[in-house]
C-alpha positions as CSV (number, residue, x, y, z in Angstrom):
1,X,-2.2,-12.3,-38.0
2,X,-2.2,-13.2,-34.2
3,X,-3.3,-15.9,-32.4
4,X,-5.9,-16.5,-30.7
5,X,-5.7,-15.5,-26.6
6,X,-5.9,-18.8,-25.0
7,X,-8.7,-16.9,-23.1
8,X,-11.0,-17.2,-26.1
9,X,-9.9,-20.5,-26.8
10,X,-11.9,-21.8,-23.6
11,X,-14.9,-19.9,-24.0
12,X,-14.5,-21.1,-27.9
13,X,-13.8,-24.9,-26.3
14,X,-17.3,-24.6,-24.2
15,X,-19.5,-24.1,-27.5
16,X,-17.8,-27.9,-28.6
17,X,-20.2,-29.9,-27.4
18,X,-19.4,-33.5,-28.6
19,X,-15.8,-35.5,-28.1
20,X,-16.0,-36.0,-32.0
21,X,-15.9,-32.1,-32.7
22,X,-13.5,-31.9,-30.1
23,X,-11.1,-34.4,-31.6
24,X,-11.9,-32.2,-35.2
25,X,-11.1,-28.6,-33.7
26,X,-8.0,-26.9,-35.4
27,X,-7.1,-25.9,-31.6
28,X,-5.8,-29.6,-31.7
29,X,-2.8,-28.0,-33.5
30,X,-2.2,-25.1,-31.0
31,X,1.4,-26.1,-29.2
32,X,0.9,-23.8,-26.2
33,X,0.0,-25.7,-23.3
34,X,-2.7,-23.1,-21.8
35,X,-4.0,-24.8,-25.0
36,X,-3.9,-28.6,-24.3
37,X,-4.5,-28.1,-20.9
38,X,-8.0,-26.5,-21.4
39,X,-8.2,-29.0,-24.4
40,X,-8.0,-31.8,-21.9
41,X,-10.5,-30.1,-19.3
42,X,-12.7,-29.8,-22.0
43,X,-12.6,-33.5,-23.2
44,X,-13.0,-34.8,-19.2
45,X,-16.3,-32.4,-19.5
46,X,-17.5,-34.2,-22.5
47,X,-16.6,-37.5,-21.2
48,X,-18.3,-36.9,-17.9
49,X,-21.4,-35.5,-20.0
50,X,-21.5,-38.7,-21.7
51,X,-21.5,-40.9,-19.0
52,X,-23.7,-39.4,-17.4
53,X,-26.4,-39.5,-20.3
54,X,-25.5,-43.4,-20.8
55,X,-26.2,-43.2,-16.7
56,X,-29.7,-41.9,-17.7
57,X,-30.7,-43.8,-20.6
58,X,-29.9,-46.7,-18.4
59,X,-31.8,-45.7,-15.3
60,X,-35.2,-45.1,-17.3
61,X,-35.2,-48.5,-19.0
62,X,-38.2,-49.5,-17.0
63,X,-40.1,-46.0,-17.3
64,X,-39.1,-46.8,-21.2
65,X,-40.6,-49.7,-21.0
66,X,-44.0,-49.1,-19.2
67,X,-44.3,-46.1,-21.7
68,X,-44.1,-48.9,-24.7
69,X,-47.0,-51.1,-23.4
70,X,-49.2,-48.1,-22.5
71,X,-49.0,-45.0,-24.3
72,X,-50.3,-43.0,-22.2
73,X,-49.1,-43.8,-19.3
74,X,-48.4,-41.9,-16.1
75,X,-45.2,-43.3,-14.5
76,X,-45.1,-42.0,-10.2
77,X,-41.5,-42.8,-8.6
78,X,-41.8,-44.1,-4.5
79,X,-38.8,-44.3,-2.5
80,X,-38.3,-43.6,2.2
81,X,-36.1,-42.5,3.5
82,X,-35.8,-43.1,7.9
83,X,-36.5,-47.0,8.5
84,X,-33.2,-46.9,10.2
85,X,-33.0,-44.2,12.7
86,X,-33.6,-44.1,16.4
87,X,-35.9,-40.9,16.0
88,X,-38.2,-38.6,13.9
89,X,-40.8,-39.9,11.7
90,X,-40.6,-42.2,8.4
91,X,-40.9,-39.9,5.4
92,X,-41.6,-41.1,1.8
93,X,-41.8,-39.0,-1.8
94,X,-44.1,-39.8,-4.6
95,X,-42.9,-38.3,-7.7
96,X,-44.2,-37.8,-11.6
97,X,-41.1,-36.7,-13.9
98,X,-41.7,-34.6,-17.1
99,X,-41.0,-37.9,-19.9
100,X,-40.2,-34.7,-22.1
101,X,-37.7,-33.1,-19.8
102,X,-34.1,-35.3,-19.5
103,X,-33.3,-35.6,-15.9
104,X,-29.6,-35.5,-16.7
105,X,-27.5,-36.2,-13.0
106,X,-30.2,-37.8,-11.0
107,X,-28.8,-41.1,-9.3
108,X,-29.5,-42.8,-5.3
109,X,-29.7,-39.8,-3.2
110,X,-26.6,-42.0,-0.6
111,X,-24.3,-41.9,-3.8
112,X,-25.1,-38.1,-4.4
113,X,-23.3,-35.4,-2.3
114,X,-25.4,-32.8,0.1
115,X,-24.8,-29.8,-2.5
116,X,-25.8,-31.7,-5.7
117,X,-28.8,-33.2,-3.3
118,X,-30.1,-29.6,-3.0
119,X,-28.9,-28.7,-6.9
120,X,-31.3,-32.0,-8.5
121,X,-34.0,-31.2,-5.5
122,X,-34.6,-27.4,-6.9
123,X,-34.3,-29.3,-10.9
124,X,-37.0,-31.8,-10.1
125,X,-39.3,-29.9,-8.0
126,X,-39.8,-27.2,-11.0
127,X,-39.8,-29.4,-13.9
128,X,-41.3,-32.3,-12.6
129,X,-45.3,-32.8,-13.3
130,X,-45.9,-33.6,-9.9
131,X,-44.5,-34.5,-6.2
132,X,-45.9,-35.1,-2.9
133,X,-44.6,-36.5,0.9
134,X,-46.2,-38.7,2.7
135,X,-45.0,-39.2,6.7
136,X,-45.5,-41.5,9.3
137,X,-44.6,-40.6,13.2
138,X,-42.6,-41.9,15.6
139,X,-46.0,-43.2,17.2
140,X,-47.1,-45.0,14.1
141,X,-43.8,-46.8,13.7
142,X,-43.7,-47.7,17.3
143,X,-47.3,-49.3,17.3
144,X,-47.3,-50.8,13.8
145,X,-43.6,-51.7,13.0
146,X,-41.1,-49.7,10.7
147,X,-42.4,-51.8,8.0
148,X,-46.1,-51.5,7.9
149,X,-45.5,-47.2,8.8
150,X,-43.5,-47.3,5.7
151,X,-46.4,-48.8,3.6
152,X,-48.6,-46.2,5.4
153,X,-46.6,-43.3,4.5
154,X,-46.0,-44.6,0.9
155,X,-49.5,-44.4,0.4
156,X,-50.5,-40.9,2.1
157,X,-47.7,-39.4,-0.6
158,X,-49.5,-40.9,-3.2
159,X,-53.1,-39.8,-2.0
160,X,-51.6,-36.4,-1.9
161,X,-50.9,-36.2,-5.7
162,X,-53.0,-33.8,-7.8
163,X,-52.1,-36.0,-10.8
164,X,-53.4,-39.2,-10.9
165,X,-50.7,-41.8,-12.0
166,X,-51.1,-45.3,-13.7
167,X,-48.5,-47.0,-13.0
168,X,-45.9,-47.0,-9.8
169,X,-42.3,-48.1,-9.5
170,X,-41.5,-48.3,-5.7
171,X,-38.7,-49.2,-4.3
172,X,-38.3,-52.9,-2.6
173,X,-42.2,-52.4,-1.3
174,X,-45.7,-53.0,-2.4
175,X,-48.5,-50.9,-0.8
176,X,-52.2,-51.6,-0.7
177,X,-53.6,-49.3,-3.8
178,X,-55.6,-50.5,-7.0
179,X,-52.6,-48.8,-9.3
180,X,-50.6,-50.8,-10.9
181,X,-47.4,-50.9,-9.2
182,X,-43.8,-52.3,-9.7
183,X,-41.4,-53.2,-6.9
184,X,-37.7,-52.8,-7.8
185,X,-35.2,-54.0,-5.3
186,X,-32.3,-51.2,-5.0
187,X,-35.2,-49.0,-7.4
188,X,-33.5,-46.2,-6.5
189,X,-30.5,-46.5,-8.1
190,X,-31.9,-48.6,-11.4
191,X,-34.9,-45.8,-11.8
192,X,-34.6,-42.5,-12.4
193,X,-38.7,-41.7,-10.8
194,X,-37.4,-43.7,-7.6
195,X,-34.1,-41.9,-7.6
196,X,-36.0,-38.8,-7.6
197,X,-38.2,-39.6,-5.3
198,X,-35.2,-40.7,-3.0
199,X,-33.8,-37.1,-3.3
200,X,-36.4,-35.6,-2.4
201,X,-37.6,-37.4,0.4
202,X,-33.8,-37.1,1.8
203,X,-33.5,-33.3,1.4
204,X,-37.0,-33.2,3.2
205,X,-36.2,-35.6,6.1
206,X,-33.1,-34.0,6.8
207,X,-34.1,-30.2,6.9
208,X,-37.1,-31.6,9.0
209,X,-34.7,-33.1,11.7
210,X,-32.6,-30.1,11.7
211,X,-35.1,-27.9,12.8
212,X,-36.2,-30.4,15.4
213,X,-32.8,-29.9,16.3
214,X,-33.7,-27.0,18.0
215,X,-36.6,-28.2,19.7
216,X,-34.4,-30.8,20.9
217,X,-30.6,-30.0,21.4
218,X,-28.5,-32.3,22.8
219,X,-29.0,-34.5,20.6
220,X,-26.7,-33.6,17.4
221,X,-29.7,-34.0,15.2
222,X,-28.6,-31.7,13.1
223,X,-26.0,-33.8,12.3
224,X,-26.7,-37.3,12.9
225,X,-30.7,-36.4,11.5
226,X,-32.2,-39.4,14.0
227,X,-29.3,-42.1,13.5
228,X,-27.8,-43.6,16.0
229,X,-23.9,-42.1,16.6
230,X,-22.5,-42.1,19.2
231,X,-23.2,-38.1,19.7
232,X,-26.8,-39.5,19.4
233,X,-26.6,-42.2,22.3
234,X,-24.7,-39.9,24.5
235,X,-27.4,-37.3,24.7
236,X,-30.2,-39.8,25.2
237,X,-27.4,-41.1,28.3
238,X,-27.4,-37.6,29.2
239,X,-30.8,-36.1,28.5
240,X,-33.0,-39.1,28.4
241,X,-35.5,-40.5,25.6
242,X,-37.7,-37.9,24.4
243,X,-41.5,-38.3,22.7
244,X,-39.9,-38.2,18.8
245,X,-37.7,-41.3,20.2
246,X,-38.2,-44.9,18.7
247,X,-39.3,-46.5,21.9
248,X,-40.0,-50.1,20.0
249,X,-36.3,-49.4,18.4
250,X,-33.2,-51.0,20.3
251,X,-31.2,-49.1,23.0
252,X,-34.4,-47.2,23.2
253,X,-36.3,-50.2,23.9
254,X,-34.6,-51.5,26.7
255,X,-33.8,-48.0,28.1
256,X,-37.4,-47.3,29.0
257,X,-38.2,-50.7,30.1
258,X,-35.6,-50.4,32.6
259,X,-37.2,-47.1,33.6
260,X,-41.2,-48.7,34.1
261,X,-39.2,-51.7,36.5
């Protein structure tokens, strides 16, 4: 009888879905290296799987935990993204995962790269039980402080829900509701409803800036989304500071008080 092509072997491998049935398989015997090698891929897969689910159980611990003390409890994720740039507005995410659904992959949006951003931002906006921005604009920041429009646009995401939640996990920041919040320093990388949140805030900031982009060229916002490269500071040398500029935000702020002398 004749073996096996090592073609059916890796589609057979894919259906092996723990490291212990892997170890078990009677490929293990198979000499031909088409065989080990897809052996080997196939164990890295698992591996990776498995770290990624310790990843998860790990970064829920407090949603866990919150879901011991009150049954039923409705956990809402808070994270910014934008304190740092020298233009465009502060955007924030308020988000309410599905406890039923496993939000396998979701980490800190910074450690995540641009595809999977957009992969986990299409995952969590179908399956999670609700999401909402909340923005504040260059004007707020400039008049309040980065700080206090932060606070401001943390609460206009939650306000925006349609469900109501009980309890909030934000990350490094309290904000003036009645809901019982939790502040988590790093939260987004130690809470899988701030990480989310992070994610999608990030993907929405960034596609914002982009099309300003195009109101504004000159200024590589497409690239740099508001920060300040040095692609950044040369357009506002060569094109000046525009109304979606930081004016309370340093060179900005010195640029346009040289210009009212």
């Amino acid at each position: 009888m004749s073996k096996q092509t090592i073609k059916d072997i890796k589609k057979e491998l894919q259906t092996i879905t723990s490291l212990e049935s892997l170890a078990q398989s009677e490929h293990q015997l198979d000499e031909r290296k088409g065989v080990k090698l897809a052996i080997t891929q196939r164990q890295k897969q698992l591996e990776k799987d498995v770290r990624l689910r310790e990843q998860y159980v790990e970064m829920t611990q407090f949603e866990t935990n919150i879901a011991k003390q009150h049954q039923d409890a409705v956990i809402c994720g808070i994270d910014e993204v934008g304190r740092g740039p020298l233009a465009g507005p502060v955007v924030t995410c308020a988000v309410i995962l599905d406890p039923t659904y496993d939000f396998i992959g979701i980490n800190d949006s910074k450690q995540l790269s641009a595809d999977k951003r957009q992969q986990l931002q299409q995952e969590i906006q179908t399956n999670a039980l609700d999401y909402a921005y909340g923005v504040a604009s260059v004007k707020e920041i400039d008049t309040l402080n980065i700080y206090q429009a932060t606070k401001l646009a943390m609460l206009r995401a939650v306000q925006k829900l349609t469900v109501t939640p009980s309890h909030l996990l934000i990350d490094a920041m309290e904000i003036d509701t009645d809901i019982a919040q939790t502040s988590l320093i790093k939260g987004d990388a130690r809470s899988i409803s701030i990480a989310a949140a992070s994610i999608l805030a990030k993907e929405y900031r960034d596609q914002y800036m982009k099309d300003l982009a195009e109101t504004y060229p000159g200024y590589a916002f497409e690239k740099n989304v508001g920060y300040g490269t040095q692609a950044h500071l040369d357009g506002i040398t060569r094109y000046g500071v525009t109304e979606v500029h930081r004016k309370s935000f340093e060179p900005i702020k010195s640029k346009v008080k040289n210009l009212e002398i």
